[in-house]
C-alpha positions in Angstrom: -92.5 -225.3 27.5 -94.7 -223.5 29.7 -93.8 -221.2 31.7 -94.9 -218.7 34.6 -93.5 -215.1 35.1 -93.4 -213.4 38.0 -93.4 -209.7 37.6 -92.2 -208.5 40.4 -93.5 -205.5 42.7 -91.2 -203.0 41.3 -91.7 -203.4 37.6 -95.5 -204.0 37.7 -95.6 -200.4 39.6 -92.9 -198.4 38.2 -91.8 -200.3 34.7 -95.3 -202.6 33.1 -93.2 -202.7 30.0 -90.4 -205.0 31.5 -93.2 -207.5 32.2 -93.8 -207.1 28.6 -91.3 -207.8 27.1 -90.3 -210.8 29.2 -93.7 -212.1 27.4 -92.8 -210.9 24.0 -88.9 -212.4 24.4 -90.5 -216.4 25.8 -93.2 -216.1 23.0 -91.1 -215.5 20.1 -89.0 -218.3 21.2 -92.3 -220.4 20.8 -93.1 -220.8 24.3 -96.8 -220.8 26.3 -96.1 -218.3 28.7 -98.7 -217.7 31.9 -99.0 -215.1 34.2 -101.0 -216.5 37.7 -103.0 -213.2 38.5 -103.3 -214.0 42.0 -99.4 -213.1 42.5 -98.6 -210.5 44.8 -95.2 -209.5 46.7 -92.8 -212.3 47.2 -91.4 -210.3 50.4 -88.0 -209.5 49.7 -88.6 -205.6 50.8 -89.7 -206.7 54.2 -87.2 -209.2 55.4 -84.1 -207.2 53.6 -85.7 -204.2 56.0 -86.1 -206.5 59.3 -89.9 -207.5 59.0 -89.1 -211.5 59.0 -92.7 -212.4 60.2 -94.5 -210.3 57.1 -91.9 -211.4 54.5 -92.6 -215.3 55.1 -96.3 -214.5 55.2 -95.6 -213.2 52.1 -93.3 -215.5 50.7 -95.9 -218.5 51.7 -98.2 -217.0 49.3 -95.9 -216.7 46.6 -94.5 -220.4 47.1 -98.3 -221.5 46.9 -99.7 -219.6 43.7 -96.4 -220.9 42.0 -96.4 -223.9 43.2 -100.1 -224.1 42.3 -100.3 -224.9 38.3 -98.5 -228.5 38.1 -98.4 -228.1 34.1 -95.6 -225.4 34.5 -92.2 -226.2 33.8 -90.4 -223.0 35.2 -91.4 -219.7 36.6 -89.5 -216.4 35.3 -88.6 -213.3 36.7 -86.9 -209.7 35.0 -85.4 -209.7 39.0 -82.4 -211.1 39.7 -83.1 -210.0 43.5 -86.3 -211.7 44.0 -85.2 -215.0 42.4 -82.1 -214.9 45.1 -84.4 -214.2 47.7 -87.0 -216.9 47.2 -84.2 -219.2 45.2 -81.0 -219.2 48.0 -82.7 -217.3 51.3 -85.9 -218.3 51.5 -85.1 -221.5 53.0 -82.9 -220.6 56.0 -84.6 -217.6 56.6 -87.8 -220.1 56.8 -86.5 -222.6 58.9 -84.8 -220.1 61.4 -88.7 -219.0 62.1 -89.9 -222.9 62.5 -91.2 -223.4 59.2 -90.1 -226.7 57.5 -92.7 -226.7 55.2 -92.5 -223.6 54.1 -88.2 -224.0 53.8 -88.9 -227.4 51.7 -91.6 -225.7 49.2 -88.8 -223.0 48.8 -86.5 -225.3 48.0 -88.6 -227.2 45.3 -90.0 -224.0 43.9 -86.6 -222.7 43.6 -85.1 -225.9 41.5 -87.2 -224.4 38.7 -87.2 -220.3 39.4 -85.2 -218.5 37.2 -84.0 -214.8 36.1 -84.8 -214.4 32.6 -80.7 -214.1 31.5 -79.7 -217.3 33.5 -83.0 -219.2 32.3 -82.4 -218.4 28.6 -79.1 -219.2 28.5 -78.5 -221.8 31.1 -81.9 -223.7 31.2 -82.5 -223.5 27.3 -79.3 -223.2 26.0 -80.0 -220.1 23.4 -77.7 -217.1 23.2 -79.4 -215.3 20.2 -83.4 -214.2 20.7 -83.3 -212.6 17.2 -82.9 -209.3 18.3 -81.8 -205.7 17.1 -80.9 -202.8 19.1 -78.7 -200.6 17.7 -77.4 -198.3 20.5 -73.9 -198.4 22.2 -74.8 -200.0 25.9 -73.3 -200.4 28.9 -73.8 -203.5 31.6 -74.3 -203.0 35.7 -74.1 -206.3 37.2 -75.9 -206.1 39.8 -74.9 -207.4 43.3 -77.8 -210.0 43.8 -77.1 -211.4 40.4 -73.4 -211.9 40.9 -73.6 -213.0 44.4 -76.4 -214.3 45.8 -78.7 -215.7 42.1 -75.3 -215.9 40.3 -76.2 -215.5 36.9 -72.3 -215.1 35.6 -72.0 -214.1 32.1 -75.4 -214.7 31.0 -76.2 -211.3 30.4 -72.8 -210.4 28.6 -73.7 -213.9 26.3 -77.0 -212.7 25.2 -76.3 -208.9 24.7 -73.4 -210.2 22.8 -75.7 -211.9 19.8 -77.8 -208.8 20.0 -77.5 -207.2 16.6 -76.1 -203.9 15.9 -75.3 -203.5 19.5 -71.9 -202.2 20.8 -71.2 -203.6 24.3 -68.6 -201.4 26.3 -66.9 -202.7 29.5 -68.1 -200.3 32.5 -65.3 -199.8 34.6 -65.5 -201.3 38.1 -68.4 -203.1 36.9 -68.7 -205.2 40.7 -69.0 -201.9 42.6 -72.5 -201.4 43.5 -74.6 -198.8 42.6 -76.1 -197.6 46.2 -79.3 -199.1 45.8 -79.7 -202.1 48.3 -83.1 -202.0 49.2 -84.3 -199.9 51.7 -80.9 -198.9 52.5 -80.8 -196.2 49.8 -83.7 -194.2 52.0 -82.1 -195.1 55.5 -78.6 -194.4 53.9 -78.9 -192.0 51.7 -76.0 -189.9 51.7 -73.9 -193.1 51.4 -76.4 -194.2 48.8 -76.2 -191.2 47.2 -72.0 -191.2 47.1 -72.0 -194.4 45.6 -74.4 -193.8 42.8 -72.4 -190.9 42.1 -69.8 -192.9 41.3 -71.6 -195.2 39.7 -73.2 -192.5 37.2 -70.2 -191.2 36.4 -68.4 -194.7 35.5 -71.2 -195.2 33.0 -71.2 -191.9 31.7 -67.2 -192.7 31.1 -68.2 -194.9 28.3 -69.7 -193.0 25.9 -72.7 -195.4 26.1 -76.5 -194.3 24.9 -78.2 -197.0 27.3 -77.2 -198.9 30.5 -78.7 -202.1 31.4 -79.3 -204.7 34.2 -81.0 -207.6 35.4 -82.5 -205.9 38.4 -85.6 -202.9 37.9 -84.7 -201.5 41.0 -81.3 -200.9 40.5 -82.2 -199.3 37.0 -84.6 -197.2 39.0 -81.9 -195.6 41.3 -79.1 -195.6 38.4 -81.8 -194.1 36.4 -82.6 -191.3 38.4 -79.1 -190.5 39.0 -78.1 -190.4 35.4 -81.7 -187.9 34.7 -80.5 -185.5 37.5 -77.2 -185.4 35.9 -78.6 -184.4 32.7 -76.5 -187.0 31.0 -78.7 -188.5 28.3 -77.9 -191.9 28.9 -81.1 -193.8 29.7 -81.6 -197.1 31.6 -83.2 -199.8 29.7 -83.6 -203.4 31.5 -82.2 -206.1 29.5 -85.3 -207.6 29.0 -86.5 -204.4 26.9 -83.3 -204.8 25.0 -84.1 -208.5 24.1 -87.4 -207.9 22.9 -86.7 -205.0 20.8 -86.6 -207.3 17.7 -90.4 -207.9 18.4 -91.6 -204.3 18.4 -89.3 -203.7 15.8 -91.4 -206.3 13.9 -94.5 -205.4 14.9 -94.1 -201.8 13.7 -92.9 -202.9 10.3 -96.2 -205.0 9.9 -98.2 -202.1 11.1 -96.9 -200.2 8.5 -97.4 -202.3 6.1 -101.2 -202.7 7.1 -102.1 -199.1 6.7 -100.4 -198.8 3.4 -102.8 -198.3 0.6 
């Protein structure tokens, strides 16, 4: 299969090695995976802060380098946020402005636009990517991924066949974490409150590493848990999946330099 990923704006900024290892996770499963350099925003930011008319002019050009490579069979992204927006909003947001065209090559770009988590295990049916993380971990589903892309248990199904890895339930695991956008700079007291809480649930269980399908909310969780001085680190899942890959890679490395 061949397939397209789309990085995102906050993980090609702030986390290049989520991009990574969304490559390293498709490869190893044998697939020819593309990355269309003329991909920029997909607008989310804007139109979640009120900027409707800069979000579609940014959302048109993301439909249309997409949509641009007929030979590609899906398009994947490490955001669950930016797959809802395009996938479910795009369209009525679109055709509240007057753009039809723009709403229907939403629509059709969106019947093959997948988060990683619901594309491995919904689209091609695996559960085990062959890999090894040995750390005790912790899972924040994020809102956008529960309510809007719907991912379900996706994430749970794949970490589960991750081996030597201890999954531990994080208690009110639906709350969210404070990030939302924008709204963690124009709300940041509430923000703040609720990543408190948020921190502290994960902290409750004992976990090494917490993980999600969203860089952004790993950002704000992540920053919270440093401040805190907790030691727990936030690792997207994709990071996690791949891990088998480096692990691999360093053992040949090793073995190449031996004399």
């Amino acid at each position: 299969m061949r397939i397209a990923v789309f990085v995102t704006c906050v993980a090609d900024t702030l986390f290049p090695e989520t991009g990574i290892a969304v490559v390293r996770v498709l490869e190893r499963l044998g697939h020819d995976v593309v990355f269309p350099a003329d991909q920029t925003c997909c607008g989310q930011m804007h139109v979640n802060t009120g900027y409707r008319d800069e979000a579609l002019r940014l959302a048109r050009r993301f439909v249309d380098t997409f949509a641009r490579d007929d030979g590609v069979d899906a398009v994947v992204s490490p955001s669950s946020s930016c797959v809802g927006w395009v996938r479910v909003l795009l369209p009525d947001v679109a055709r509240e402005a007057g753009d039809e065209r723009l709403a229907r090559d939403a629509e059709a770009l969106g019947g093959r636009f997948f988060e990683l988590s619901e594309f491995l295990v919904r689209r091609l049916g695996v559960e085990d990517v062959g890999a090894v993380f040995p750390r005790r971990v912790t899972l924040h589903p994020t809102c956008h991924s529960q309510r809007v892309t719907r991912v379900g248990d996706a994430p749970q199904r794949l970490l589960a066949h991750v081996r030597g890895l201890e999954l531990l339930e994080l208690p009110e695991a639906a709350e969210c974490c404070g990030f939302g956008g924008t709204f963690s700079i124009k709300n940041a007291d509430v923000s703040l409150a609720m990543l408190d809480d948020k921190c502290a649930a994960i902290v409750a269980t004992g976990a090494d590493v917490v993980t999600a399908v969203d860089p952004s909310c790993l950002l704000h969780i992540g920053g919270g848990l440093s401040r805190m001085g907790s030691g727990v680190k936030a690792v997207h899942l994709a990071g996690i999946l791949a891990s088998e890959a480096r692990a691999r890679g360093a053992r040949r490395a090793a073995g190449e330099s031996r004399p």
